[in-house]
Wavefront OBJ file of the C-alpha trace (Angstrom):
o trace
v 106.462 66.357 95.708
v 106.040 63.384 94.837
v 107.191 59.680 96.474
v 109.896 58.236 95.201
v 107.842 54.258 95.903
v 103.826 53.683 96.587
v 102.648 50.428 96.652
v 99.332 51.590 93.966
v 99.817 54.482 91.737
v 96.604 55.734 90.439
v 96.304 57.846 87.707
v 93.565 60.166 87.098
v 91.201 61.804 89.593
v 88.392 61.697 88.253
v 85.480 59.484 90.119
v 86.661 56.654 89.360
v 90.768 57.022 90.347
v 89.405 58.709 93.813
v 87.024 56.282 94.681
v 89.537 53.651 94.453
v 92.320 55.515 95.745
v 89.716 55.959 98.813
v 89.198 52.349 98.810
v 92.656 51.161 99.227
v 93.573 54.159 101.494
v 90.809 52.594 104.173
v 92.795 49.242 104.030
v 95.995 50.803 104.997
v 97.249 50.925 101.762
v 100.004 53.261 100.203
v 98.216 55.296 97.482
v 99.258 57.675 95.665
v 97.189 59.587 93.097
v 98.234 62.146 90.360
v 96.179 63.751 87.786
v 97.842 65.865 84.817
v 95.326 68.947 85.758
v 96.515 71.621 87.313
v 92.817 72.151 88.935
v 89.836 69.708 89.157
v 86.933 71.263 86.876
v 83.978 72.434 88.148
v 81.408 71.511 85.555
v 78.679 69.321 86.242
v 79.375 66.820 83.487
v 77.548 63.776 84.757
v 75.091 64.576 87.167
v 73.104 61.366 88.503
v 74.148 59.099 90.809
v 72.277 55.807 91.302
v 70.881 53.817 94.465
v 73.678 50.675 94.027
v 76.354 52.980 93.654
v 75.289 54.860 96.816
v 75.554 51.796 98.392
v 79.307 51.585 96.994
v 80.216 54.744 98.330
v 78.817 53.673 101.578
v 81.224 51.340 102.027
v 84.489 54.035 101.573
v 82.108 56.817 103.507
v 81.377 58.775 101.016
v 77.383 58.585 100.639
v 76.585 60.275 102.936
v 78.491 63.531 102.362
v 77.082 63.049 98.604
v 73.553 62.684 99.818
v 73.367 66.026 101.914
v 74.901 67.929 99.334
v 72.398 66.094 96.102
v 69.098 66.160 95.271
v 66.850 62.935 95.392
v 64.690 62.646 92.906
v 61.670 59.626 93.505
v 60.141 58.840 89.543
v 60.942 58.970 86.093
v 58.154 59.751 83.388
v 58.094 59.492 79.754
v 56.114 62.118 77.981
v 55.204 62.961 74.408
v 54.691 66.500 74.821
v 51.942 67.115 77.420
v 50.977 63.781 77.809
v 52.314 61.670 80.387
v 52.861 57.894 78.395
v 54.042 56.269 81.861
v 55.822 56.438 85.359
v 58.304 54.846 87.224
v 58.529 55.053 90.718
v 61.758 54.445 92.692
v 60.706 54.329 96.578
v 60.341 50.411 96.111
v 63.682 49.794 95.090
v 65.495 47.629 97.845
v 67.793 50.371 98.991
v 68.603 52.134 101.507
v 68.872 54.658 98.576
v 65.459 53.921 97.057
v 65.994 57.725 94.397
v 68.128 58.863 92.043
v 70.499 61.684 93.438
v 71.129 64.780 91.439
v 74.596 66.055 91.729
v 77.351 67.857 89.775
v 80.261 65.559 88.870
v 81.882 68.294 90.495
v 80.472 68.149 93.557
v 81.144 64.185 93.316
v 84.383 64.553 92.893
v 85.062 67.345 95.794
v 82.859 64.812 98.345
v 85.576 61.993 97.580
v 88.811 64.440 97.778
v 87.549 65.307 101.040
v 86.991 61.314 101.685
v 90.494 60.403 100.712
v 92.275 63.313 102.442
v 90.526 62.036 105.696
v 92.080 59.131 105.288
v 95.865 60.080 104.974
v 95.429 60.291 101.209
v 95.797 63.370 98.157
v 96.270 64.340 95.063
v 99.268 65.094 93.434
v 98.957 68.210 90.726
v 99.448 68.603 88.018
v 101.878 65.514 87.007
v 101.611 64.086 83.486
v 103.079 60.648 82.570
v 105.406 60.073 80.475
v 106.765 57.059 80.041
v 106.242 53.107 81.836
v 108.349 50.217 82.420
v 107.015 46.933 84.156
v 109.582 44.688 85.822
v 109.243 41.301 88.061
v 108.602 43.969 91.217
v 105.928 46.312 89.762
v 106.313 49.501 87.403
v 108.284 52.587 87.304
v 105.948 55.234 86.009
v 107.844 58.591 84.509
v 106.773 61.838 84.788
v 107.247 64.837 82.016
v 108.789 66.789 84.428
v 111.533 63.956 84.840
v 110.255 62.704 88.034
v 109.786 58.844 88.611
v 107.737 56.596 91.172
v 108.161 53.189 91.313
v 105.195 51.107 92.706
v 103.805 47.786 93.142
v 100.862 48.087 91.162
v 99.747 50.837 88.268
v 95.979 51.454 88.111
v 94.563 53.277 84.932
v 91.792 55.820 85.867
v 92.903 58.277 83.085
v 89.813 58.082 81.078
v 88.908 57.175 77.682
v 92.269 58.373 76.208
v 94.336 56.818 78.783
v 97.915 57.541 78.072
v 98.440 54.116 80.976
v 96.706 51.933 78.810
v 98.237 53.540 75.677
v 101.455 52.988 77.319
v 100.697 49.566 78.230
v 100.231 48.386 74.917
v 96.456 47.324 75.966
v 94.047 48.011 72.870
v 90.889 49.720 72.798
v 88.359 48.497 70.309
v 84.877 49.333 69.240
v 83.149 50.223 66.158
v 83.788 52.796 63.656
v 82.379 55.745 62.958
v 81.986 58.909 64.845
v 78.556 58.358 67.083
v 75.418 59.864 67.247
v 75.695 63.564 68.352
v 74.241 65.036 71.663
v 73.966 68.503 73.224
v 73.822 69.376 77.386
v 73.504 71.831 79.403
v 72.360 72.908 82.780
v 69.974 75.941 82.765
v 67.791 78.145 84.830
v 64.554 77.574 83.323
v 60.633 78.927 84.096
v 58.706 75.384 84.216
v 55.667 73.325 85.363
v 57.292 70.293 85.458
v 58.022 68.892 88.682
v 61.394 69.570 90.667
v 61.633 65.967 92.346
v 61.408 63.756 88.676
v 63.424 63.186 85.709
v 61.648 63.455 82.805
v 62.271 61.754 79.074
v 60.218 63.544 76.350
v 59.850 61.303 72.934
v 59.932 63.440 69.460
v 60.555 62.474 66.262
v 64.325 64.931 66.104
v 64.709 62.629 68.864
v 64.893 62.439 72.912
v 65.209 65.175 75.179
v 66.199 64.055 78.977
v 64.808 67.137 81.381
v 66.239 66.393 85.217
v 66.118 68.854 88.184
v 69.363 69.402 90.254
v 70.035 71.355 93.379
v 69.746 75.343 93.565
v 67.316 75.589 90.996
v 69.387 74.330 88.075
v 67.635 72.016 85.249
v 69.997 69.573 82.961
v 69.006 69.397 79.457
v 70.042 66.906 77.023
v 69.159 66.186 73.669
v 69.819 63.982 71.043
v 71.006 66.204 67.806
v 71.887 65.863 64.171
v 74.863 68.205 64.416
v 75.681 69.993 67.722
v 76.976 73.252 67.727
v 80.517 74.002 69.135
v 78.982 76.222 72.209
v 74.879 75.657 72.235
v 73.639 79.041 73.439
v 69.855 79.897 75.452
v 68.215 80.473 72.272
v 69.104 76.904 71.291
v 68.180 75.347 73.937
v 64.741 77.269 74.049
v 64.491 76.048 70.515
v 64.764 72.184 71.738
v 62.507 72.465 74.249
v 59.846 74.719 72.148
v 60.298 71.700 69.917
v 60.196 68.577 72.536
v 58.806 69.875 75.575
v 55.755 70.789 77.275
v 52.931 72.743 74.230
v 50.578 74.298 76.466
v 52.653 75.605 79.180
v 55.784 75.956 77.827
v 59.412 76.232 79.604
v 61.480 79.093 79.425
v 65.223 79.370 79.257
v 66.360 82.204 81.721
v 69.682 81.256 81.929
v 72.568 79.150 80.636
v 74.851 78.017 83.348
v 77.362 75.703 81.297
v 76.456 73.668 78.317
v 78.585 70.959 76.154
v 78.669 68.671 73.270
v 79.567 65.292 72.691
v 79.592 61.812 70.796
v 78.413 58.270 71.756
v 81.418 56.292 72.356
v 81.522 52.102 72.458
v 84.765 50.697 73.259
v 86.260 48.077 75.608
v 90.179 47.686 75.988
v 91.343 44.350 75.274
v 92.251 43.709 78.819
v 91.622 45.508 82.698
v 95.233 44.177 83.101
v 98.690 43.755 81.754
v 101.436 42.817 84.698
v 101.241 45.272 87.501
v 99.079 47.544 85.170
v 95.238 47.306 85.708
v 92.902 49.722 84.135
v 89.059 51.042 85.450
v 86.773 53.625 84.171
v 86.553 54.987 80.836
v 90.486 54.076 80.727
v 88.617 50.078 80.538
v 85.346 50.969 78.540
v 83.038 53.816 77.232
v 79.662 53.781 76.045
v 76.832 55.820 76.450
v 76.853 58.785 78.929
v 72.834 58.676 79.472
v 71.987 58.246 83.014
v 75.645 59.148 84.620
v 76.352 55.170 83.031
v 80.150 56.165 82.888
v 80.570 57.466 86.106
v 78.607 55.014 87.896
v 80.330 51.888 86.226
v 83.313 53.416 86.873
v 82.669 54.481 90.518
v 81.780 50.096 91.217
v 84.421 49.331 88.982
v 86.705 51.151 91.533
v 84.964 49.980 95.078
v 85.407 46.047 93.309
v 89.031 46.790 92.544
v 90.034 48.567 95.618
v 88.784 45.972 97.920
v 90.024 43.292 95.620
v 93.887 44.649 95.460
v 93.631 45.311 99.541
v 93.354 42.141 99.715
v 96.485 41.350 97.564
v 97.994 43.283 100.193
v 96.492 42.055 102.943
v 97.238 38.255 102.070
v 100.828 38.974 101.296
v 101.303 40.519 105.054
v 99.452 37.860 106.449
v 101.402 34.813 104.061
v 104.572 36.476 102.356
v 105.258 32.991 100.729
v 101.658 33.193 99.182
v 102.513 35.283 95.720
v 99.664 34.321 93.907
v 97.437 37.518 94.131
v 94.137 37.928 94.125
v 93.347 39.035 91.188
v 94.346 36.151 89.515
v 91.034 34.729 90.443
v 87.529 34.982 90.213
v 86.593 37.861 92.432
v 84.630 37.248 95.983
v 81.080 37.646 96.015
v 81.219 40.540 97.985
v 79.342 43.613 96.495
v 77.255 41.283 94.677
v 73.859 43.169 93.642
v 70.563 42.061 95.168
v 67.777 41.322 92.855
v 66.136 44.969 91.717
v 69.731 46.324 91.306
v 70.210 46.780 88.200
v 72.854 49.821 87.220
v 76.136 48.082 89.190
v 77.029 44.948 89.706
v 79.410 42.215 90.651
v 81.937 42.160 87.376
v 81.013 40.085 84.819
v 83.213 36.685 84.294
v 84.502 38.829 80.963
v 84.879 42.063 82.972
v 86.762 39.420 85.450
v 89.233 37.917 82.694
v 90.187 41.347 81.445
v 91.318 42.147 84.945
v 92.685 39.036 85.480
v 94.639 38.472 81.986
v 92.202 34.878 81.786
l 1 2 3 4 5 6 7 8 9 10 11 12 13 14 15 16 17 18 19 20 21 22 23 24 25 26 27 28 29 30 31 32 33 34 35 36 37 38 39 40 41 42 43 44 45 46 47 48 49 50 51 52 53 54 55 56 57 58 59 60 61 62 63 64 65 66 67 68 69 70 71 72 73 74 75 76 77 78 79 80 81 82 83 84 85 86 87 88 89 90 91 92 93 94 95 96 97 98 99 100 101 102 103 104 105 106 107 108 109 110 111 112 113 114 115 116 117 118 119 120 121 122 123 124 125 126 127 128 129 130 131 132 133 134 135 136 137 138 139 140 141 142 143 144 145 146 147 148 149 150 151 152 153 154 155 156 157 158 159 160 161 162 163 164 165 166 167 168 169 170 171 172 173 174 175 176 177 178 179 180 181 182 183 184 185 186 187 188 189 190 191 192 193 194 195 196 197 198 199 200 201 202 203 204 205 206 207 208 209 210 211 212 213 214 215 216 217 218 219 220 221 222 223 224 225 226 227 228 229 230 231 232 233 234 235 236 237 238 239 240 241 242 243 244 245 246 247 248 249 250 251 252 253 254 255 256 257 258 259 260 261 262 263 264 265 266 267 268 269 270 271 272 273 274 275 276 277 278 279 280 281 282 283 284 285 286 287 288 289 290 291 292 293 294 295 296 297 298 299 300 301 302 303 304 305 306 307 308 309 310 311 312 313 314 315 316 317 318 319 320 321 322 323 324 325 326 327 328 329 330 331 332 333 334 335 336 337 338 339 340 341 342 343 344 345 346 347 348 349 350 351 352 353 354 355 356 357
């Protein structure tokens, strides 16, 4: 059941509403978190996780749970075919993460459940909202089974169609048109190549992205013309016939779970309205290559958690100090070191879209 007042409601948990949810729950703040499924999936969606955000989930506890249950991989080639064009190493990246860890998304997600329960927190299934109305004190958030929860602050983590931000009256622009068509999957698959790299084959149908994960299991993605509603073994042997190694080719044994999607840009016209604030793909969507979603969204959270605990934490300390935080520029904490490129501190227009400036 849920509470009838929380001081953050976050809704969605997916990466990005956990992590934050974990965040604030290790400041001593009252989270709650629903999510309108009535199970967490178990696909692997997004399956990278980069050295920065490691570092992120360091600082809730959740790296190293992640990194025992992942698979580090140490370069990144380029290849036409057989030929190798050039390599990138990772072990001199200034991290205590120097790799890129292969992981399910649902294996991400199930490391920061167990994170948040640890620290007093859950998640509340399956509640879908309704309906919200912001006052001078916060939000009241309705549920479709007529439940309510009132709460101090709202956060967003609902994903690209966010029904918060729909409801907030926050838009979401980006260009038209429907996106350039790609095709995933994660397979069991005969192969040369080596199990510790990610590989990015060039062709003229376009990319293919080959990257080993744990037990075995090889994700496959591929830029397309038109994707099929459920790519099968054959057409994934097809793609790599087509893009992959010549002389020794792979061999599709086995089709674990594959997908289809579309390149998305947008960027809502604000991270906040009132007590509403928005993260994740509920606050922008792009490309998926690389786990970008996920990641942005996992720093986006860490940045915002911190940032609201210490809305909290300054009203406790000074209850005639109203101003909150987030109402300025945010601290320099979390700020990325030269080298670290995939997160960083938000941008001064990330900043005014949370902050309304």
């Amino acid at each position: 059941m849920l509470p009838e007042r929380t001081d953050v409601l976050v809704v969605g948990a997916g990466p990005t509403g956990l992590t934050v949810a974990a965040a604030l729950a290790r400041r001593g703040v009252d989270v709650t978190v629903v999510d309108s499924a009535a199970q967490p999936p178990v696909t692997s969606r997004a399956a990278v996780v980069h050295a920065y955000t490691l570092e992120m989930l360091d600082r809730i506890g959740a790296a190293a749970p992640l990194v025992a249950r992942g698979a580090a991989s140490r370069r990144f080639t380029v290849r036409d075919r057989d030929r190798v064009l050039f390599g990138v190493g990772f072990d001199d990246l200034p991290s205590r993460y120097p790799y890129a860890l292969l992981v399910s998304q649902a294996v991400t997600e199930a490391v920061l459940t167990d994170r948040l329960t640890v620290l007093g927190g859950r998640v509340h299934r399956p509640y879908e909202v309704s309906s919200l109305d912001r006052d001078d004190a916060g939000a009241v958030v309705g549920f479709a089974d007529g439940g309510r929860v009132r709460a101090r602050w709202v956060i967003g983590a609902d994903g690209m169609h966010s029904t918060v931000r729909e409801l907030a009256g926050i838009g979401f622009g980006g260009p038209d048109g429907r996106g350039e068509s790609f095709v995933l999957a994660d397979v069991r698959v005969r192969s040369v190549l080596p199990r510790d790299e990610i590989a990015l084959f060039l062709a003229r149908p376009g990319p293919l992205v080959w990257a080993p994960l744990p037990d075995g299991v090889v994700r496959v993605v591929a830029s397309v013309a038109q994707a099929p509603h459920a790519p099968d073994a054959a057409y994934f042997q097809a793609l790599l016939d087509e893009r992959g190694p010549a002389r020794r080719p792979d061999r599709v044994t086995d089709v674990i779970w594959s997908s289809r999607f579309r390149i998305h840009h947008r960027v809502a016209e604000t991270y906040r309205a009132g007590p509403v604030l928005l993260a994740g793909d509920a606050a922008h969507v792009h490309s998926p290559a690389g786990g970008q979603g996920m990641n942005l969204g996992i720093c986006d959270a860490v940045a915002l958690g911190d940032t609201l605990a210490d809305v909290f934490a300054r009203r406790t300390r000074h209850p005639a100090r109203r101003r909150a935080v987030v109402d300025r520029p945010a601290s320099g904490r979390g700020q990325a070191r030269p080298g670290r490129r995939r997160c960083r501190r938000p941008s001064r227009a990330k900043r005014s879209r949370w902050t309304g400036r």
